[in-house]
N, C-alpha and C positions, 0 to 999 in steps of 0.2 A: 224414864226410858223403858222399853220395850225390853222384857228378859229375854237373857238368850235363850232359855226352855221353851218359851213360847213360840219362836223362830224354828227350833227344832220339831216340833208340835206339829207343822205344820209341813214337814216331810211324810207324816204318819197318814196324813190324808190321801195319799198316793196310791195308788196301788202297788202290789209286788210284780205284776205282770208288766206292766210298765219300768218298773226300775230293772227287772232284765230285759226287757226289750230295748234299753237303753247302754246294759252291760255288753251287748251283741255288736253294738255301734263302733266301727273305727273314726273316732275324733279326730282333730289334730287343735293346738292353742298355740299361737303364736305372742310372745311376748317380752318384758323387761322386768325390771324389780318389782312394779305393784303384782304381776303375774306368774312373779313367784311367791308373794303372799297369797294370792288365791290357791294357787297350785298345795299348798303348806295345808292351807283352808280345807281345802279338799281333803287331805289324808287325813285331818283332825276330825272332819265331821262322817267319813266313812269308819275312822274307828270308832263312834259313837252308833253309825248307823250302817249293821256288820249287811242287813240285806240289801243297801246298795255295794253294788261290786262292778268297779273301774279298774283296770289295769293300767295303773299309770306309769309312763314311762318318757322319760327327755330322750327324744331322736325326732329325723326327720327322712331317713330309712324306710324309702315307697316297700322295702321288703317285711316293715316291722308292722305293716298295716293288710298282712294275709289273714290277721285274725282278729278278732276286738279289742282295741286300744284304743285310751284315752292317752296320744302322742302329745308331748308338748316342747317348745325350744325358743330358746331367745333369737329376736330378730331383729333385723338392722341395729341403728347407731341412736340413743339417744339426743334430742333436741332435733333431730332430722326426720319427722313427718313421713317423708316423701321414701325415704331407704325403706324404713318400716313396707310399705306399699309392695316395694321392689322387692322385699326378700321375700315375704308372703310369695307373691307373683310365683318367684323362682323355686317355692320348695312346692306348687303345687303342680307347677310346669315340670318338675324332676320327676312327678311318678306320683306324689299325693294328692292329685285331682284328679288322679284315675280310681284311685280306689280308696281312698276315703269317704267316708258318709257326709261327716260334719266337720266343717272349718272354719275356725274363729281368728281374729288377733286384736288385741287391743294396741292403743297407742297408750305411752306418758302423760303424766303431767305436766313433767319436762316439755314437753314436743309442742304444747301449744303456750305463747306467752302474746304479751301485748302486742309485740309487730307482729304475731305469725299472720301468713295470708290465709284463710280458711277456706276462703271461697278457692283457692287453688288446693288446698289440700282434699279437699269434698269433691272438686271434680276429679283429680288423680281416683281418688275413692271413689268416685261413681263408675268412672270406667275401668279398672279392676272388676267391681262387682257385674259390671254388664260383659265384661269378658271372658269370665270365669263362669258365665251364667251360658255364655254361648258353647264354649268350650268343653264344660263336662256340666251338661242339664241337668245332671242323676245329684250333683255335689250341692247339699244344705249347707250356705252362707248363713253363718247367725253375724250383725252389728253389735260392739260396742261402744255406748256412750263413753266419753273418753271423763278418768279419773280425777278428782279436784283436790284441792290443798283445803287445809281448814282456816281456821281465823287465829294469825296469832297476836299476843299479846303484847304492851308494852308502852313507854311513851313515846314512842316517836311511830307510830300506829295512831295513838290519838291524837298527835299535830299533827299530821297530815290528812287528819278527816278534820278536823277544827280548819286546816288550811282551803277546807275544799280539794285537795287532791285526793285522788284513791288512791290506797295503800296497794303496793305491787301486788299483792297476793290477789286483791277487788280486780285491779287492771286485769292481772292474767287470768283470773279466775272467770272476770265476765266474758275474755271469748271461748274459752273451754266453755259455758254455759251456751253461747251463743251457736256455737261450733254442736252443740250438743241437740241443737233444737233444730237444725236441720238436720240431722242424723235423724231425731224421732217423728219428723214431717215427711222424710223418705222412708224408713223401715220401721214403720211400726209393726209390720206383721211378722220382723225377722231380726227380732232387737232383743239384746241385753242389757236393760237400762241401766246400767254399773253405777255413774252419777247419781240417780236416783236412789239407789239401794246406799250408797255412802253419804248421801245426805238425811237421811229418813231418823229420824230420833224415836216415832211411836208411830200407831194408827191417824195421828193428827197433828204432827210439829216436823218440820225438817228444817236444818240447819241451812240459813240462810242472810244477804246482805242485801240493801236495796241501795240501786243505782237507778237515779230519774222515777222515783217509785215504783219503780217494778223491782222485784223480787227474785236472783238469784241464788243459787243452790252452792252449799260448801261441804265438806268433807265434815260430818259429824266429832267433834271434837275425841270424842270416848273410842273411835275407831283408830287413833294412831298413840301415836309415843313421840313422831318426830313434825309430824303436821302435813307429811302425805303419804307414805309408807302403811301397813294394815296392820296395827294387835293382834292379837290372839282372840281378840272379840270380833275386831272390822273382818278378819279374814274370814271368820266362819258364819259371821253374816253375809259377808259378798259370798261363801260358797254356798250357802245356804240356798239363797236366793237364785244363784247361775244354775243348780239341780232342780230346781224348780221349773229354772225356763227350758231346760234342757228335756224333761219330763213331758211339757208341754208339749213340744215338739213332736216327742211320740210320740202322743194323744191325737194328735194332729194330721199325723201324716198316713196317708194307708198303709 
């Protein structure tokens, strides 16, 4: 596996002009427990990396975004997709889609399982994003891919793949994957592949199950403790990588 020095290594290629062009930036993160493992992530890898400088702070307070903040706050109801959407919606409808830069939120693991409808949860999301897009033009939507469980162990995991059935975690796992693949077929140019970065083992392996021969993505085993939750390792790899894309962005934008 990929060290984590090397991950960090790879902030150094940045420049400093860009990491405060980035410190200037009012954010906002919408999220639940894996986003506050990232959030965690974050303070870990800026006291490692003192020239990135984020003022982080939990509110949702359109008065606490007069000056550069990385806001962030938990939203809607787990297992419930659709709330998530709604609360989003309503903290940028409050005052934070007037004057924020950049707005993100992810969903659970929780949120997608075998019955979810995804095709209904992706259009709620499509139309959010194209309302938000009408509504305040000036406001950077980043995507992300929604988080995955790992593979766990045991015997009655391996009867049920001797049985031919998929093991719940396969079942829920594969529409988070699928769920994930039209996410990166609409936004690739405004995506934070999370899945991708949680399943990545090195430059050449990612954790993964095969259904019908195709090849699904899972939660890197070495990234949790509980089998979907972040370490101390997963988290500062998933923040590693979200400064990165976030960096991009500046790069990017005039």
């Amino acid at each position: 596996m990929e060290n984590l020095q090397a991950r960090y290594s790879r902030l150094n290629e940045i420049s400093g002009d860009r990491w405060d062009a980035l410190s200037q930036k009012r954010i906002f993160f919408g999220h639940k427990s894996v986003g506050v493992n990232i959030i965690e992530g974050l303070e870990e890898v800026i006291a490692r990396k003192p020239g990135i400088k984020l003022n982080i702070r939990e509110t949702v307070d359109p008065a606490d975004f007069s000056g550069p903040v990385f806001a962030h706050s938990a939203i809607g109801r787990n297992k419930a997709p659709l709330s998530k959407i709604e609360a989003f919606r309503e903290i940028m409808e409050s005052g934070v889609g007037k004057t924020a830069d950049i707005v993100f939120f992810k969903f659970c693991f929780v949120d997608f399982d075998h019955d979810t409808d995804i095709d209904l949860v992706f259009r709620a999301y499509l139309e959010l994003v194209d309302d938000l897009g009408k509504r305040f033009p000036e406001l950077k939507i980043v995507t992300f891919t929604v988080p995955l469980l790992s593979k766990p162990m045991g015997f009655m995991t391996r009867l049920k793949k001797l049985l031919g059935r998929l093991p719940w975690y396969e079942e829920d796992n594969l529409k988070r994957n699928l769920y994930n693949d039209m996410v990166r077929a609409r936004f690739g140019g405004s995506l934070f592949d999370l899945a991708a970065v949680e399943s990545r083992i090195d430059e050449t392996k990612k954790a993964t199950f095969k259904e019908n021969g195709k090849e699904y993505e899972l939660l890197h085993h070495a990234y949790t403790d509980d089998g979907g939750h972040l370490n101390s390792l997963g988290r500062q790899v998933v923040a590693i990588e979200l400064l990165r894309t976030l960096s991009d962005i500046m790069g990017s934008r005039p």
